[in-house]
C-alpha positions, 0 to 999 in steps of 0.5 A, spaced: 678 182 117 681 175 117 680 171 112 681 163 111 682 160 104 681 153 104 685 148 099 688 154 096 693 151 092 699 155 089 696 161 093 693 167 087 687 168 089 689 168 096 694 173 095 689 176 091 685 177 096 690 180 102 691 186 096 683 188 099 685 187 106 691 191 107 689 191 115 687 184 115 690 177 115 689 172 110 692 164 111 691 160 106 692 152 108 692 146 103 693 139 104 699 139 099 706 141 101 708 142 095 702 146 093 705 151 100 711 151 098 710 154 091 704 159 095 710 161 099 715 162 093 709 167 091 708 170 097 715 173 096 715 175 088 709 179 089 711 182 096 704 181 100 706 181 107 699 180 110 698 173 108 700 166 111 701 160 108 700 152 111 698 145 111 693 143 113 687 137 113 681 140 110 676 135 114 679 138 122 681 145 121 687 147 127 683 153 129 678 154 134 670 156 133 668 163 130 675 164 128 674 168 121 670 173 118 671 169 112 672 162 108 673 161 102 674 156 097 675 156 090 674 149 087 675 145 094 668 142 096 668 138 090 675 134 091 673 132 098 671 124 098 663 121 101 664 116 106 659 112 109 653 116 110 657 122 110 657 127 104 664 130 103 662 137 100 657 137 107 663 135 111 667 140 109 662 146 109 661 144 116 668 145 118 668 150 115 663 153 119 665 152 125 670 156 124 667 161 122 664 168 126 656 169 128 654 174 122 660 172 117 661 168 110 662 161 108 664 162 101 665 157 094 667 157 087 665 150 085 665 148 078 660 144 074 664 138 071 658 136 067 658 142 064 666 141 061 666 143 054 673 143 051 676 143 043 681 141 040 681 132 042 688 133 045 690 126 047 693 128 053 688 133 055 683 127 055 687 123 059 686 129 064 680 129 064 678 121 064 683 121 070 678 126 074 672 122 071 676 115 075 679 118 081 672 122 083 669 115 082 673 111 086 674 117 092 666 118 091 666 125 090 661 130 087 664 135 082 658 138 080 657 144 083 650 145 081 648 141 088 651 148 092 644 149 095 643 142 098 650 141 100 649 148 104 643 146 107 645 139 108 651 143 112 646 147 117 644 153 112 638 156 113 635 156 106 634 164 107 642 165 108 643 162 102 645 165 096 647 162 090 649 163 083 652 162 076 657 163 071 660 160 064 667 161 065 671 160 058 677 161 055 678 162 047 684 169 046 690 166 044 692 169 051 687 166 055 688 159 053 695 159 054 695 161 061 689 156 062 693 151 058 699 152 063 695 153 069 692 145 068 698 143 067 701 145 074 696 144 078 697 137 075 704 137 077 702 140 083 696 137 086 695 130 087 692 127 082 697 123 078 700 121 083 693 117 086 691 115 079 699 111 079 698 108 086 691 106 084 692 103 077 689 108 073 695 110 069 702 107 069 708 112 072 711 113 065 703 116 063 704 122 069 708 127 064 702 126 059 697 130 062 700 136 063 704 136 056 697 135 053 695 141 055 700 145 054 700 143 047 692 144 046 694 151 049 698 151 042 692 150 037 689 157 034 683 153 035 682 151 042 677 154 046 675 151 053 669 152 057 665 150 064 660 153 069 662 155 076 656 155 081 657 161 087 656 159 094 655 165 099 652 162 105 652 167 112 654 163 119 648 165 123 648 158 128 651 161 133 645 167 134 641 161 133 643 156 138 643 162 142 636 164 141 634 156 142 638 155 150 634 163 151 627 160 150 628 153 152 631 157 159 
């Protein structure tokens, strides 16, 4: 089996997916250098040598058509920027697609940031997410993963090969909430985020360390609880059968 996880960012859940192919191949792309680099760092503490790790433009995948028996995302989609009349979590479900085997899985985890429930009002914790709240404004992107089934059907799906369901994600142990509070504060090292809210006036360069020093200190607080529902997409890639039944009965 060959898997293609998109937006991978420091590559857990790709390697945690390499675990279950042992005789496959799972390439995981970001858009971040950085993001790769740590990916590969990861690659060899956990000693997975069946994963691959590149950078890569989301909306113009390096690979030929019907390349994977999977692609994945996991909170990719709903980054990708509208332009015009073009959707982005459409786009990107397109190519996605594409790239994907007859018979084979377009896969994706999307939350749904009108569900964001977070405690205690960590000020650093706030400015993260109003950051999230202006930069989707100002890219146009669409955080809100209850729109899967449209967006999958807007990408070619056929509503019959779309499944989607639910789930609250939720962290409130001691345990859970100081690995959430330092996950959030290194994909906000990591990512982009910061860097963009500075270059678009957002927040000044000497705000950048807030962020993720706020949730590392909400990670702290005895009461801290976090929660948000993620929305699951299994969509199978039957195009491909479909265009050939099509050019059958045209013929």
């Amino acid at each position: 089996m060959k898997i293609l996880d998109i937006g991978c960012g420091p590559g857990s859940i790709t390697l945690d997916l390499a675990t279950l192919v042992p005789q496959g191949t799972v390439i995981g792309i970001d858009y971040s250098g950085t993001a790769i680099s740590s990916a590969k760092e990861l690659v060899h503490k956990r000693k997975v040598d069946n994963a691959t790790f590149e950078v890569a433009d989301f909306l113009d995948l390096p690979y030929e058509d019907e390349t994977f028996d999977i692609v994945c995302a996991h909170q990719f989609l709903i980054h990708l920027p509208n332009a015009s009349s073009k959707i982005g979590t459409v786009e990107g479900l397109k190519e996605m697609r594409r790239v994907c085997k007859t018979g084979g899985l377009v896969c994706a985890r999307e939350c749904d940031w009108r569900s964001a429930a977070v405690h205690p009002s960590i000020p650093g914790v706030l400015d993260s997410m109003k950051l999230i709240e202006d930069l989707t404004a100002l890219r146009g992107t669409s955080p809100y993963g209850g729109m899967a089934r449209f967006w999958a059907q807007k990408a070619g799906f056929a509503s019959a090969d779309i499944d989607t369901s639910a789930s609250a994600v939720y962290y409130s142990s001691p345990e859970e909430v100081k690995w959430w509070g330092e996950t959030m504060a290194q994909r906000l090292e990591q990512g982009s985020s910061l860097d963009k809210g500075v270059s678009e006036g957002l927040i000044f360069e000497t705000q950048k360390d807030t962020p993720p020093s706020g949730w590392r200190a909400w990670s702290e607080q005895s009461d801290a609880f976090f929660s948000m529902t993620d929305v699951q997409l299994i969509a199978r890639n039957r195009w491909h059968a479909l265009l050939c039944d099509y050019v059958v009965l045209v013929s």
